[in-house]
C-alpha positions in Angstrom: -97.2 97.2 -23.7 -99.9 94.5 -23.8 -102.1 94.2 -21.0 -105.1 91.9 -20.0 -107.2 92.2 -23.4 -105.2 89.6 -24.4 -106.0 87.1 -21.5 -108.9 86.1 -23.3 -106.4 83.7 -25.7 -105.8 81.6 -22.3 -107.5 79.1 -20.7 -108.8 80.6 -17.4 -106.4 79.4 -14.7 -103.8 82.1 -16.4 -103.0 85.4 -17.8 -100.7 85.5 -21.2 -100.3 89.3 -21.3 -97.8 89.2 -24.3 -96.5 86.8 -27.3 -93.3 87.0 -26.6 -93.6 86.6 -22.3 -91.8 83.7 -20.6 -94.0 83.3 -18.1 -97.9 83.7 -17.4 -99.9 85.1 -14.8 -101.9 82.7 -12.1 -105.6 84.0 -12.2 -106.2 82.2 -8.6 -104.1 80.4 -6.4 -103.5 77.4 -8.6 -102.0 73.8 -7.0 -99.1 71.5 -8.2 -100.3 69.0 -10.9 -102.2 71.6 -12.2 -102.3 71.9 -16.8 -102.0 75.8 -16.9 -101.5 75.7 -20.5 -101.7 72.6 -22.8 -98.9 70.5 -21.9 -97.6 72.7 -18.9 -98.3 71.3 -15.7 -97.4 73.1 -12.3 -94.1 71.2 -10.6 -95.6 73.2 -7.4 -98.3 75.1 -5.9 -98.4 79.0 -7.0 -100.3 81.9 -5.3 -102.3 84.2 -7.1 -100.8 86.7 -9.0 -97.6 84.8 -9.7 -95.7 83.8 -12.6 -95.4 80.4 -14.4 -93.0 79.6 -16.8 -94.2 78.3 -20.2 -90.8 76.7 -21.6 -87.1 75.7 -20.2 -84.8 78.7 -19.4 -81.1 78.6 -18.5 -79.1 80.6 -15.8 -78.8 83.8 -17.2 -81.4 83.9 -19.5 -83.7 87.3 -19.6 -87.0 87.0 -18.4 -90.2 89.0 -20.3 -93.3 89.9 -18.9 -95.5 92.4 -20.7 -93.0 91.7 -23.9 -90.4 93.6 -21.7 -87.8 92.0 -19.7 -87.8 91.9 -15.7 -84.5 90.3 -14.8 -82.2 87.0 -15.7 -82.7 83.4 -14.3 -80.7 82.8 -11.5 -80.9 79.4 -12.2 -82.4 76.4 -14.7 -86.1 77.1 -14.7 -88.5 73.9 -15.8 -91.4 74.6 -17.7 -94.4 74.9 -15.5 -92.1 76.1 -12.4 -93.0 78.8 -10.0 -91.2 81.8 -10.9 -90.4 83.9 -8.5 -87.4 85.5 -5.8 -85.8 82.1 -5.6 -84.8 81.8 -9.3 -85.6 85.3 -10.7 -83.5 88.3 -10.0 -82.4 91.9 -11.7 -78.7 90.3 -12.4 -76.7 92.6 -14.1 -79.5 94.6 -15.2 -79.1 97.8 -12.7 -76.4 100.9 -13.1 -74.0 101.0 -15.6 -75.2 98.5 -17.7 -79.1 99.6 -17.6 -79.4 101.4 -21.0 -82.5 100.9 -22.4 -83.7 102.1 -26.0 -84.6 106.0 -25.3 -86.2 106.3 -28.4 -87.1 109.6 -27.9 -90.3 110.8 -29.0 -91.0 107.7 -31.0 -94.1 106.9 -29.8 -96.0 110.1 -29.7 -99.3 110.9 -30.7 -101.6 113.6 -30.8 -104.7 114.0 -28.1 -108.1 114.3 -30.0 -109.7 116.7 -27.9 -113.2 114.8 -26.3 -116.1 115.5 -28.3 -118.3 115.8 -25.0 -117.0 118.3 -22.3 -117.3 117.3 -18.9 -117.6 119.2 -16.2 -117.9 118.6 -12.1 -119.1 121.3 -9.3 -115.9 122.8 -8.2 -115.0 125.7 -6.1 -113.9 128.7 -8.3 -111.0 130.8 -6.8 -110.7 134.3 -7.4 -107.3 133.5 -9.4 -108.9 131.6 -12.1 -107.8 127.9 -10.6 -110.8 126.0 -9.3 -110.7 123.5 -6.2 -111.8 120.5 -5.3 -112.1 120.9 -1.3 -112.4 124.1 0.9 -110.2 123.6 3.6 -108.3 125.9 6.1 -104.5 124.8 6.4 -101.8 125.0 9.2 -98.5 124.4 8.4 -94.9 124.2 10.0 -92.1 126.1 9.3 -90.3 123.3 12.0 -90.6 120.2 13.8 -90.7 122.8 17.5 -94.1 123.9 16.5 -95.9 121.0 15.4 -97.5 120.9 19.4 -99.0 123.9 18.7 -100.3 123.7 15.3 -102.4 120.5 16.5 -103.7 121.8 19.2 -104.9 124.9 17.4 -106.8 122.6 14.3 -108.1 120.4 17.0 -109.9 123.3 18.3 -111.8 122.8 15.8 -112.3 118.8 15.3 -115.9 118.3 14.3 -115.6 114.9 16.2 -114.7 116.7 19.4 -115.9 120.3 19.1 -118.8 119.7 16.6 -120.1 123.6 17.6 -117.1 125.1 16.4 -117.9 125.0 12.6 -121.3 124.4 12.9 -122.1 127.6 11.2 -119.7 126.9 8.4 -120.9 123.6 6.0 -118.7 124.8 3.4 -115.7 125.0 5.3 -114.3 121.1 4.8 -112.5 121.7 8.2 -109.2 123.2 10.0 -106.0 120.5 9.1 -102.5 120.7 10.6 -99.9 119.2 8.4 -97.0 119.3 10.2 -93.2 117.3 9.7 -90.5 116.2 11.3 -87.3 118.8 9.8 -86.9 122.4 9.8 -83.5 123.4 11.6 -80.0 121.9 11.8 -79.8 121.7 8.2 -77.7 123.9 6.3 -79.1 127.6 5.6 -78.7 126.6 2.0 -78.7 124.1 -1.0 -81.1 121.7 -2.3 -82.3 119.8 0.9 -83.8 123.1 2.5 -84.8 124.1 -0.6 -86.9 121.4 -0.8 -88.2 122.3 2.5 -89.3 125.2 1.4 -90.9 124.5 -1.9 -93.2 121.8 -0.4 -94.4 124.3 2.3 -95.1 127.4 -0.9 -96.7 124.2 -2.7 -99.0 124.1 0.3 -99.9 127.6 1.3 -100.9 128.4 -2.4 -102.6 125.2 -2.7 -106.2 126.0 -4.4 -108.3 123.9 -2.0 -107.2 125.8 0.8 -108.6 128.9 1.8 -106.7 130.2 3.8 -103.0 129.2 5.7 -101.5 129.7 8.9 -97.9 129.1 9.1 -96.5 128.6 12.4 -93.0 128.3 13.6 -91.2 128.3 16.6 -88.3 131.3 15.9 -85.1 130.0 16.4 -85.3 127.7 13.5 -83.3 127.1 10.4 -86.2 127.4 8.1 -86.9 131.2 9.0 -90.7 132.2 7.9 -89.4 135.3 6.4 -87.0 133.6 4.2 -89.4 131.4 3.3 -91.8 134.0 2.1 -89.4 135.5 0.4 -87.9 133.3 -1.3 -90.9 131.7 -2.8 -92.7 134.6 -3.7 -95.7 134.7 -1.0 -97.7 137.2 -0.1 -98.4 137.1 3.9 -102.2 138.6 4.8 -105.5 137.6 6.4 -104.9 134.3 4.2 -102.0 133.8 4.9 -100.7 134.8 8.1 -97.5 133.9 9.7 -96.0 133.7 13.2 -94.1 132.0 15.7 -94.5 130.8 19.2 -91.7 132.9 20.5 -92.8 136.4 19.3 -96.3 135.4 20.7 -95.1 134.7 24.0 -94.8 131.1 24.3 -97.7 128.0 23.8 -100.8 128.9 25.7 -101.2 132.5 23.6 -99.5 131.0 20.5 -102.4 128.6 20.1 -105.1 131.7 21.3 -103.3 133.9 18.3 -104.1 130.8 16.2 -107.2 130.2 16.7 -108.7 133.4 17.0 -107.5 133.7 13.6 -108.9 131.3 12.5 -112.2 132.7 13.6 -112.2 135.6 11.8 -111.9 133.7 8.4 -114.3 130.9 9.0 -117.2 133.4 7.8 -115.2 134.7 4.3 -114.2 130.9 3.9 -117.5 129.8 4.1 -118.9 131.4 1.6 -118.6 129.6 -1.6 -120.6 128.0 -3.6 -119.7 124.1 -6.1 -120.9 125.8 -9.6 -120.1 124.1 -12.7 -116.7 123.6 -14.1 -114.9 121.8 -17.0 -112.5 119.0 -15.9 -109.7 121.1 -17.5 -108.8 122.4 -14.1 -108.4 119.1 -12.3 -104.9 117.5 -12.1 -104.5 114.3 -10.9 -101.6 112.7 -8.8 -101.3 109.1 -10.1 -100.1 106.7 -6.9 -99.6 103.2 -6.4 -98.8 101.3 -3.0 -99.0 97.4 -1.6 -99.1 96.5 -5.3 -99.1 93.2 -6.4 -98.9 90.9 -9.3 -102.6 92.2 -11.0 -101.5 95.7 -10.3 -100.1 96.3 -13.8 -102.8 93.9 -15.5 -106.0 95.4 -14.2 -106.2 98.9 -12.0 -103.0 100.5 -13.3 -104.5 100.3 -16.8 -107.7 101.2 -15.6 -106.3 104.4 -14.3 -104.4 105.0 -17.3 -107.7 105.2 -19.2 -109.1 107.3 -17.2 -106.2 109.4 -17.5 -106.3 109.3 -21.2 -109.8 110.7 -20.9 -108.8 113.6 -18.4 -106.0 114.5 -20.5 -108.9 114.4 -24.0 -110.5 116.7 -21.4 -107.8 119.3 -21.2 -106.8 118.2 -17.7 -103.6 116.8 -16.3 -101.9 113.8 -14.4 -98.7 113.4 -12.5 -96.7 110.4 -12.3 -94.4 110.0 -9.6 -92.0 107.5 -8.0 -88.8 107.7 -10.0 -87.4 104.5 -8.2 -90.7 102.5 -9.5 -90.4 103.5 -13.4 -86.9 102.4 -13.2 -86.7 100.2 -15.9 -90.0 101.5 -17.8 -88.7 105.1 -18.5 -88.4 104.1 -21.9 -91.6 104.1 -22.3 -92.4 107.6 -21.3 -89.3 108.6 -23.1 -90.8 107.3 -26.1 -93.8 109.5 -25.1 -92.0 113.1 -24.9 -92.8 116.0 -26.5 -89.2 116.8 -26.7 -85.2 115.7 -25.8 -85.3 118.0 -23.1 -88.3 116.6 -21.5 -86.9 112.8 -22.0 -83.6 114.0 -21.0 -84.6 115.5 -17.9 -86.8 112.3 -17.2 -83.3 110.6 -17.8 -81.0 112.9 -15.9 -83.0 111.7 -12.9 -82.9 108.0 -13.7 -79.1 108.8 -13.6 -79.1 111.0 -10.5 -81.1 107.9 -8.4 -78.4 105.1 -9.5 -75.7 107.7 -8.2 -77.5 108.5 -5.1 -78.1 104.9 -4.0 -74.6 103.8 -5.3 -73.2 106.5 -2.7 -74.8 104.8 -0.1 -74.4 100.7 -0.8 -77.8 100.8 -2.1 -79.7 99.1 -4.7 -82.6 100.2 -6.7 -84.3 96.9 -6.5 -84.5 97.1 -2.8 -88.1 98.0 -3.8 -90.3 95.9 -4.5 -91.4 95.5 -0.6 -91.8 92.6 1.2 -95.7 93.0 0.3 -95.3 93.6 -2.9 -93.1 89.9 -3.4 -96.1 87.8 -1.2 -98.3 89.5 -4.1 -96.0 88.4 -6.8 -93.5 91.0 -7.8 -90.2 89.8 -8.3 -88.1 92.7 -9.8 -88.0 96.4 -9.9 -88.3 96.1 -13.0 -91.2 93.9 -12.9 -93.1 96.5 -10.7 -92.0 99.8 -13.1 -93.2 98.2 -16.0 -96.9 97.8 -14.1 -96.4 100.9 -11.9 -96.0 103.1 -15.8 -99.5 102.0 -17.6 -101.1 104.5 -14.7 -100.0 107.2 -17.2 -102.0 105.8 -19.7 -101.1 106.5 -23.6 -100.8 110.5 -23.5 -97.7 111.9 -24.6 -95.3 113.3 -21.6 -95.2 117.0 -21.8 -93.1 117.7 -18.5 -90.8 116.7 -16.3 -90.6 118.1 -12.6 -88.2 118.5 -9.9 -90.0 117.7 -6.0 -92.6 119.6 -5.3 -92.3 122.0 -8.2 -95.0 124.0 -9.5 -96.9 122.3 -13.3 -96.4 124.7 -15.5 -98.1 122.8 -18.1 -101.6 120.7 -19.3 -101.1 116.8 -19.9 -99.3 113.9 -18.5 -96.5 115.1 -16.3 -93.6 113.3 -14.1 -92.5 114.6 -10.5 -89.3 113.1 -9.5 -89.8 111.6 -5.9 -88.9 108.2 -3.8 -91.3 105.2 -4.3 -92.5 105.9 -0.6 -96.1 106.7 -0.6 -96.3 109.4 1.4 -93.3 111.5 0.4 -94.5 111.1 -3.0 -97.8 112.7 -2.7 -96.7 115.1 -0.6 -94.8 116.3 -3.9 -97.2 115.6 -6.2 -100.0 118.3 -3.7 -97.3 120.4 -3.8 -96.5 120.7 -7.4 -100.5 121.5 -7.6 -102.7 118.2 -7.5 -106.3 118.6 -6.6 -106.9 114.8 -6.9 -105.6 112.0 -5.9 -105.8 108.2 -7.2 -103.9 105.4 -5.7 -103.8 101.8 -7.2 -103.7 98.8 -4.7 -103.4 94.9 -4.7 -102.9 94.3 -0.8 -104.2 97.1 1.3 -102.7 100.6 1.5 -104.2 102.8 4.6 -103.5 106.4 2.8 -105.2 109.7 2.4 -103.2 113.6 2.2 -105.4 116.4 3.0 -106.0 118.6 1.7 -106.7 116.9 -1.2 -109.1 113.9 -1.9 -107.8 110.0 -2.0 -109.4 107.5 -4.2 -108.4 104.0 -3.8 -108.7 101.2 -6.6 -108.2 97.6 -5.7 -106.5 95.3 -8.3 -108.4 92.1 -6.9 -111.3 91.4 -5.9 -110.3 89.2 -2.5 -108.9 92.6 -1.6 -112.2 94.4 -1.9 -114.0 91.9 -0.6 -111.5 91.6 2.6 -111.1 95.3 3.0 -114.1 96.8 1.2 -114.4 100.2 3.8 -110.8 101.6 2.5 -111.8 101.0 -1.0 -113.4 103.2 -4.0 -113.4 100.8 -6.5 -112.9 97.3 -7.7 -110.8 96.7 -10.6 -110.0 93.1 -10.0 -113.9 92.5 -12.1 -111.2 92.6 -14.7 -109.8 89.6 -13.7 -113.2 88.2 -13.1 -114.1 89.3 -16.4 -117.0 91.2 -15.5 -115.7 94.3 -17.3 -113.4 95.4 -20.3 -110.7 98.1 -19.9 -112.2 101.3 -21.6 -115.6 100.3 -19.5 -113.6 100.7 -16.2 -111.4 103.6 -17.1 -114.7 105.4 -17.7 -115.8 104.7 -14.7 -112.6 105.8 -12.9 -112.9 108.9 -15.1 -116.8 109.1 -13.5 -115.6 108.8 -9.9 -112.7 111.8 -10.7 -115.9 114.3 -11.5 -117.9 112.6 -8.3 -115.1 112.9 -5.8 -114.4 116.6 -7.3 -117.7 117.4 -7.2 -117.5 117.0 -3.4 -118.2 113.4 -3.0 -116.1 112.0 -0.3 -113.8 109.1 -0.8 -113.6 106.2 1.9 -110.2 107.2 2.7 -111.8 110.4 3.8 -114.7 109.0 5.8 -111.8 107.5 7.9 -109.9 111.0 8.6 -106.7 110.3 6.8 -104.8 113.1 5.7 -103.4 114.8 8.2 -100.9 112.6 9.6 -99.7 111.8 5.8 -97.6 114.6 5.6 -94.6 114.1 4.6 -91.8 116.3 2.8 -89.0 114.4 1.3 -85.9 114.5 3.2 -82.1 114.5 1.2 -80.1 116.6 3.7 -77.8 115.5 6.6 -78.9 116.6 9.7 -76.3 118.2 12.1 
């Protein structure tokens, strides 16, 4: 897919990312009357980030952008014209008749190893898996014990009681990560299955030293059932109970927190030594995209990714909804049919799923994302899918499931932020990087956030929630590979302990989110 290296053969009011395109991209907010290319002259005003038309199409016709198409004309389109929800929609495009060229395994092509090894100051577990944080986790087996579970990591709230970790600097801090399930679900099947692997995800996560895991006793989501049946090992690190065989609130929250205590010394003491980017894995997030997201920060990230991967490390893409009409090109990228056909299977399972249900697929993009100049779903995917950068796809996973594997990966998960990480920690993500054009508010402890504007009116408007500014691409104040390394740079900072802005601001906690498919009773 060609991206913004070929701007440079427009004039500067636009963006031609491909030869065969329909439409261009507006570099600024450009007004009728305006000659965007020679002999095409705006019939209207067009925001930023929105498409022009650069000849006649009929009703019906397909629309390309990035050489790939995003939807039909819903009507005649002038040359020049605004392009956008009023005359641009996914037609006939969705379900039964989306069948795009598979080509499995087409496209592959082997990773040279990087020359260069680079490392970052990570925290070495006794397991062999390094991490990038040292926190101490609280999770829920139900919705009942959430109350307690915050009351017993505000305990120990550096912005409240700064004297109770005082003697720990190591120790990141005390997070609760609670949800909103748990019980009247059904004692089996998928949904609480689900459940249960996100929590396991969690309380083996590398960047926490230790886990408490709470419930209340009555529940659905039984903590012994739980251990079991994911294969946990309860002790000093791990230590499970609920508020009813404690004796109700008040001593629940003691039991907690003296706990607690006892494992702040052992937690404490590590020490950041060197270690090659191998062992981080990287979950690849956009949200509040807009029209530049696939032009300058997705790419960007897919660089970077391309780098990690050279490294021996590994990425997660995520979002099934929001490749939806781009798995094609991971597809092309397997490194086998079952791979691509589990990719595909899932494509398959979300058309049924919101078919079910009166649904569409191309309820998404958002409102935001249409002010910012995404049309289709498919006009999103197609930008959402350069974060995996060129690497070929090596595995497929279900929510929350464990990587098994080094490379570029796929989770299967809804396009809604905060489910989707939720997955992607789970399945074993030490980092996180999220693309956006118009001003996501998002962090998911335990794990570090990056964020990466596509624009630079966004970083200029909302500067304290961002990492870094891609939109100098659109500036031209940087090439591609220049920018991925720098993303690549800021992966082995933020590891290294370095804390992101969405970090400074205390997000994490409340981001918590396991994906939720079951009916509740």
């Amino acid at each position: 897919m060609a991206l913004i290296e070929h701007a440079s053969d427009a004039p500067a009011a636009v963006i031609r990312l491909h030869a065969s395109d329909d439409v261009v991209i507006a570099r600024t907010p450009l007004p009728a009357g305006t000659e965007a290319l020679p002999g095409i002259v705006l019939t209207a005003a067009v925001p930023a980030a929105h498409k022009i038309a650069v000849h006649s199409l009929k009703a019906g016709d397909k629309i390309r952008r990035y050489g790939q198409v995003i939807g039909r004309a819903t009507q005649t389109i002038a040359p020049g014209e605004h392009v956008h929800v009023h005359n641009l929609s996914i037609g006939d495009l969705e379900g039964d008749s989306h069948t795009p060229d598979y080509a499995i395994g087409s496209e592959i092509h082997p990773v040279a190893r990087a020359e260069t090894a680079a490392t970052f100051l990570g925290i070495p577990r006794e397991d062999g898996r390094v991490a990038t944080r040292n926190y101490i986790g609280i999770l829920t087996s139900v919705n009942c014990s959430a109350t307690v579970a915050h009351a017993i990591a505000d305990h120990f709230r550096r912005d409240v009681h700064p004297e109770a970790l005082a003697p720990y600097p190591n120790v990141d801090g005390v997070v609760a990560l609670t949800h909103g399930v748990g019980c009247a679900v059904a004692a089996d099947g998928e949904p609480l299955a689900m459940l249960q692997r996100t929590l396991a995800g969690y309380a083996r996560h590398v960047n926490f030293a230790a886990v408490l895991v709470i419930g209340l006793g009555c529940e659905t989501n039984q903590i012994e059932a739980l251990i079991e049946s994911q294969g946990l090992s309860p002790g000093p690190r791990l230590h499970p109970f609920t508020i009813q065989k404690a004796g109700g609130t008040t001593r629940a929250i003691a039991e907690g927190i003296h706990h607690i205590e006892t494992l702040l010394k052992e937690a404490n003491d590590v020490e950041r030594v060197s270690c090659a980017a191998e062992h981080l894995r990287v979950a690849l997030q956009c949200g509040g995209s807009d029209g530049y997201s696939g032009i300058t920060a997705n790419p960007a990230l897919g660089a970077a990714v391309d780098r990690l991967v050279a490294q021996g490390g590994s990425a997660v893409l995520a979002e099934t909804p929001e490749i939806y009409g781009a798995e094609h090109l991971l597809t092309r990228r397997a490194t086998s049919p079952a791979v691509a056909h589990k990719l595909i299977a899932r494509i398959h399972w979300w058309e049924a799923f919101c078919r079910v249900r009166g649904a569409s697929l191309d309820n998404n993009p958002s409102a935001g994302n249409k002010a910012g100049g995404l049309t289709t779903i498919l006009e999103k995917s197609l930008g959402a899918v350069a974060k995996a950068g060129t690497t070929p796809l090596v595995e497929v996973l279900e929510y929350a499931e464990p990587m098994r594997e080094r490379g570029l990966a796929f989770m299967d998960s809804p396009g809604f932020d905060p489910v989707s990480v939720t997955g992607q920690v789970a399945s074993g993500c030490n980092l996180i990087a999220f693309t956006t054009g118009r001003g996501s508010a998002f962090g998911c402890a335990p794990v570090p956030s990056m964020k990466l504007a596509t624009n630079s009116a966004l970083w200029r408007h909302q500067g304290d929630d961002i990492d870094i500014n891609c939109g100098a691409m659109i500036d031209g104040e940087i090439d591609l590979e220049t920018l991925g390394e720098q993303i690549f740079q800021r992966f082995l900072s933020l590891a290294s302990g370095e804390r992101s802005q969405s970090e400074r601001h205390g997000y994490g906690q409340q981001e918590f989110v396991p994906w939720q498919i079951g009916v509740i009773t």
